[in-house]
C-alpha positions in Angstrom: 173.0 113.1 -244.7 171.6 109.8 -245.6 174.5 108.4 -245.8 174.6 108.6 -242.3 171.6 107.2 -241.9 171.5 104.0 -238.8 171.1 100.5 -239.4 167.9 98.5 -238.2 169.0 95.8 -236.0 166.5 93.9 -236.5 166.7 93.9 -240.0 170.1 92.9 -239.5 169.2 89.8 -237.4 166.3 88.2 -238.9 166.6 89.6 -242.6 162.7 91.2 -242.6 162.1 95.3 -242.1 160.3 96.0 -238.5 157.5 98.6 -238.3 159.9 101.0 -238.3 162.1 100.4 -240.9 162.4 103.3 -243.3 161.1 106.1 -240.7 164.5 107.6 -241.0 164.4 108.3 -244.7 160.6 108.9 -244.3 161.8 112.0 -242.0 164.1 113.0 -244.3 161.8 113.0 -247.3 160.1 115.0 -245.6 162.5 117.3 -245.2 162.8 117.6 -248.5 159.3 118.4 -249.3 158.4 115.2 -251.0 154.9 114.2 -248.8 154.2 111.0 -250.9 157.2 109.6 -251.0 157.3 109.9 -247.2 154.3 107.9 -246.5 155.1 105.4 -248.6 158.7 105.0 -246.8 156.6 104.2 -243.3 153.2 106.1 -243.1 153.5 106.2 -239.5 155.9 108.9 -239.4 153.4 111.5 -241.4 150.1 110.4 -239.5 151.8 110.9 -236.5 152.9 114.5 -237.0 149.2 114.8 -237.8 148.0 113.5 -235.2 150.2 115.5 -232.6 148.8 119.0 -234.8 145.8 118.2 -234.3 145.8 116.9 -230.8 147.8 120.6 -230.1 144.8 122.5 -231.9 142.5 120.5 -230.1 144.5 121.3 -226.5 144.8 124.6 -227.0 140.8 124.9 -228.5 140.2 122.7 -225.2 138.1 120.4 -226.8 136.8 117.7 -225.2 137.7 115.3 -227.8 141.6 115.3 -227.0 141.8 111.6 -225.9 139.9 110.5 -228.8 142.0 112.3 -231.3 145.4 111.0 -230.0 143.9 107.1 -229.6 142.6 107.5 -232.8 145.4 108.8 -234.4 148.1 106.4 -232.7 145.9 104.0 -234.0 146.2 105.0 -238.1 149.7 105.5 -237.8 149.9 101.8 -236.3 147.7 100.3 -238.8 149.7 102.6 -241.6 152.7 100.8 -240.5 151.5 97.1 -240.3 150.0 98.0 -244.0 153.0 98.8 -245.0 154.9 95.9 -243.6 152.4 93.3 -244.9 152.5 94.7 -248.2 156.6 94.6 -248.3 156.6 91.6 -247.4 154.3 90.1 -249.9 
């Protein structure tokens, strides 16, 4: 399967990973079982899934918190991401 696996463009390009450079093998470790090794491919990927969980549990409780919990949680996964980035490219 991963060798199969799509080319970043913009990677290609300009010779730096984007923010979502390595969400495909993040998926696919995944898949595999291996949690760690998944966030440290592109932590977005896991914090996401999280995030929409929880923001299901929290629809189907109808909690009142809903938009909090997704703005919150799109904003980990971002900062996950730019963490991860910054400390590649260092």
């Amino acid at each position: 399967m991963e060798e199969h696996l799509l080319t970043c463009s913009f990677k290609s390009q300009f010779g730096v990973e984007c923010l979502g450079c390595g969400t495909q093998r993040s998926v696919l470790a995944l898949l595999r079982g291996d949690i760690v090794e998944s966030f440290l491919l592109n932590p977005g990927v896991l914090l996401m899934i999280l995030t929409v969980l929880i923001g299901a549990f929290a629809i189907y409780k109808r909690s009142k918190y809903i938009y909090r919990i997704f703005v919150t949680g799109v904003s980990l996964a971002a900062i996950g991401m730019v963490v991860r980035l910054t400390l590649h490219l260092i």
